[in-house]
N, C-alpha and C positions, 0 to 999 in steps of 0.2 A: 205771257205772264209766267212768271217759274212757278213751276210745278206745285214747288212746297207751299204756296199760297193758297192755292183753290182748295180749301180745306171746307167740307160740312154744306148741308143742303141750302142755309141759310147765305152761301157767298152768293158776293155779286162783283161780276166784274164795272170796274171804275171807271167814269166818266174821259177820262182821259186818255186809256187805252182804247175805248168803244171811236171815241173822235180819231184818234191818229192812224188807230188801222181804215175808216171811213178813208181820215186825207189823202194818206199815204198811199193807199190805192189807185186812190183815182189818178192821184199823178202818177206814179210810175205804168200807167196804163198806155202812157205818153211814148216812154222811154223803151218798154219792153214790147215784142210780138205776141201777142196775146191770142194770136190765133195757129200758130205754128204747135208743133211740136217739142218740146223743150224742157230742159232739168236746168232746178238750181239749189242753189246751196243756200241755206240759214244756220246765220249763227246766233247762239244763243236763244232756239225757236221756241223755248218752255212749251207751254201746255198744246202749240199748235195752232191757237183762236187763230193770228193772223193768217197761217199759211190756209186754213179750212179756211175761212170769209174769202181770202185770195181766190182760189182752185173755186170755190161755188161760184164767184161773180165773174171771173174775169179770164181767170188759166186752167180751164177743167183738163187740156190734156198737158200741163207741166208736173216731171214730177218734182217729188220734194226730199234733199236732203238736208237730216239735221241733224244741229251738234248742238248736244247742251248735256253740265254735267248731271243733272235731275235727272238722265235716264239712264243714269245706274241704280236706278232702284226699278222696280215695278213698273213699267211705263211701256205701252204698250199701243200701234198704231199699224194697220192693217196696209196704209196707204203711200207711207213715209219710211224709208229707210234714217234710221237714228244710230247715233251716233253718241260717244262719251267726251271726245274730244278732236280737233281738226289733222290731227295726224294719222289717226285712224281711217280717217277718209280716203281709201284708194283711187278712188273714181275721181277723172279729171273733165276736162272741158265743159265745164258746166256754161251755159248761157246766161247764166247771171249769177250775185251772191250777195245775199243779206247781211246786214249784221245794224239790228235796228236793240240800239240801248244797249248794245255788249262788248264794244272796245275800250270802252272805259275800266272796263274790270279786268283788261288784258297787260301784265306785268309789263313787257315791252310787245307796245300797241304797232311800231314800225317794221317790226320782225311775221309779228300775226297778220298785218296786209297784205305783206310782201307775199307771205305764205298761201295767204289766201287768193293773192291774185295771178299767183303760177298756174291755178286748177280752173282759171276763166279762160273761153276763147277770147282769140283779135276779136275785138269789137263787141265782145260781152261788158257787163253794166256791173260794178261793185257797188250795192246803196248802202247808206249810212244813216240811222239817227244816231245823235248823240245830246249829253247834258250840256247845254251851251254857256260856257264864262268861265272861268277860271276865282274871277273875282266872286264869283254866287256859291263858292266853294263849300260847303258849309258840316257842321257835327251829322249831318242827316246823311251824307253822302259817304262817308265813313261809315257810319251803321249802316249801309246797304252796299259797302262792299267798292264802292267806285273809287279809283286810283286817280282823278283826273275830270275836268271839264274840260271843251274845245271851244275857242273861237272860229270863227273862218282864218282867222291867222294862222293860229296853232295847226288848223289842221291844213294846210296849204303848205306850209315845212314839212308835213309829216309826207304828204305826197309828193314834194318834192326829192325825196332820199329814195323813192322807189323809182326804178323803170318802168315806162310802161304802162302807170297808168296814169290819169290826167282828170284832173273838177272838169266837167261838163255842163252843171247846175247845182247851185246851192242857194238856200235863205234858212232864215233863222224860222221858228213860229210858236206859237202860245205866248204872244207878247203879253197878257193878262198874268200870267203865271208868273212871266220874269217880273212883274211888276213885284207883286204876291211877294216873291224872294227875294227883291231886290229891298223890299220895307221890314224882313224880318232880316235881313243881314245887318240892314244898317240899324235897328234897335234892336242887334243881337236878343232878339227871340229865340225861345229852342222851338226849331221847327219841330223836330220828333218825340216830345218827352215822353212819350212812354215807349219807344224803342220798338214799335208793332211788327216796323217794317215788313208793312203789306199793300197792295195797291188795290183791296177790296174796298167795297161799298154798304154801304147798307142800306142802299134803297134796289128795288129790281129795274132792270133792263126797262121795263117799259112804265115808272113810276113817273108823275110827270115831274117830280125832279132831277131825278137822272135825264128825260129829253130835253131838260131846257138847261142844264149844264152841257151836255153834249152840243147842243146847238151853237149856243155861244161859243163853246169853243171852237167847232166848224166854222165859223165867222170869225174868230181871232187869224183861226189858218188861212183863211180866205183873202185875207188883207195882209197879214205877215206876205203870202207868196206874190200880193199885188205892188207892194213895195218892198220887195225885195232890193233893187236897184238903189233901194236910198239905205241898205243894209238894214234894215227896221231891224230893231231887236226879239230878241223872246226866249224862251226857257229851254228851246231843244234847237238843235239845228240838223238838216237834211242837207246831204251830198250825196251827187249822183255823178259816179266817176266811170272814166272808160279805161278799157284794155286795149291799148292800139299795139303790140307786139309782144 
């Protein structure tokens, strides 16, 4: 979540971030050593939520680097070396690198993988979310700053121009949401009118609205990655790419 969001006692973080760091977990549990020893890199890591949920469940001894511009202010983490930007970052061979919801907001996205994937070992894991369609493009992705949607296409050329690394797995998921945007594109709805641009909540973490949003959405995930093979659509897409040299 970026930083400048989580504002006053009253936030709550959003159903939709609570489910993705859930899914997103549990799959890359797959993909990474979760019991070795290991550092990686995050980009664009805001307030931390996923790497803490990470490190508590799954990789208590990985550490954590992060890059996001919100910690040029105050921001402050005992466990995580932070970062303002990826050039900063001296430290190489990282075992793996995030970058969940943040290449989109990157001026030239081909240049920053490339960049980032010099600082991964042979055989380390670059993961990706991002906002999936080009077509779902919408006034609402503008006011929060995104330069861009990905298909599996688009982003298949974009890995194509780098050496080195390669799609390992990918699917789309929150088909429910792509629905969602796909019926306010086409009756040009203003998704954001009042311009909040915030990904809080207003119900708490354990209100039984918030659990049975979260749930359904755990079950969108669940079938978006069960049919992946027939390219099922949905609102975000996940790629999981390797460094072979």
């Amino acid at each position: 979540m970026d930083i400048n969001e989580k504002k006053g006692s009253d936030f709550h973080r959003h159903p939709w971030e609570l489910s993705r760091t859930k899914c997103v977990m549990a799959e890359l549990k797959k993909y990474i050593d979760v019991d070795k020893d290991a550092k990686y890199l995050n980009i664009g890591a805001g307030d931390l939520y996923f790497d803490d949920c990470w490190k508590a469940k799954y990789v208590k001894n990985h550490t954590t680097y992060a890059v996001d511009i919100g910690y040029e202010r105050d921001f402050k983490n005992e466990t995580t070396h932070l970062y303002t930007d990826l050039t900063k970052v001296e430290e190489r061979d990282f075992d793996y690198a995030l970058l969940m919801d943040s290449l989109e907001y990157m001026a030239d996205d081909v240049l920053y993988v490339k960049a980032l994937a010099e600082k991964v070992v042979n055989g380390g894991k670059v993961i990706f979310t991002l906002p999936a369609y080009s077509s779902l493009y919408s006034k609402h992705d503008e006011i929060v700053g995104n330069l861009r949607r990905y298909s599996i296409t688009d982003f298949k050329k974009l890995i194509n121009k780098i050496d080195g690394l390669s799609i390992e797995s990918w699917h789309y998921f929150y088909f429910s949401l792509f629905c969602i945007r796909y019926i306010q594109k086409k009756c040009k709805w203003n998704i954001d009118p009042s311009h909040k641009v915030t990904t809080g909540w207003k119900y708490p973490e354990k209100n039984l609205v918030t659990k049975l949003t979260v749930c359904i959405l755990n079950l969108d995930y669940f079938i978006c990655r069960m049919l992946k093979f027939f390219h099922f659509p949905g609102l975000s897409l996940l790629v999981i790419c390797k460094k072979s040299n």
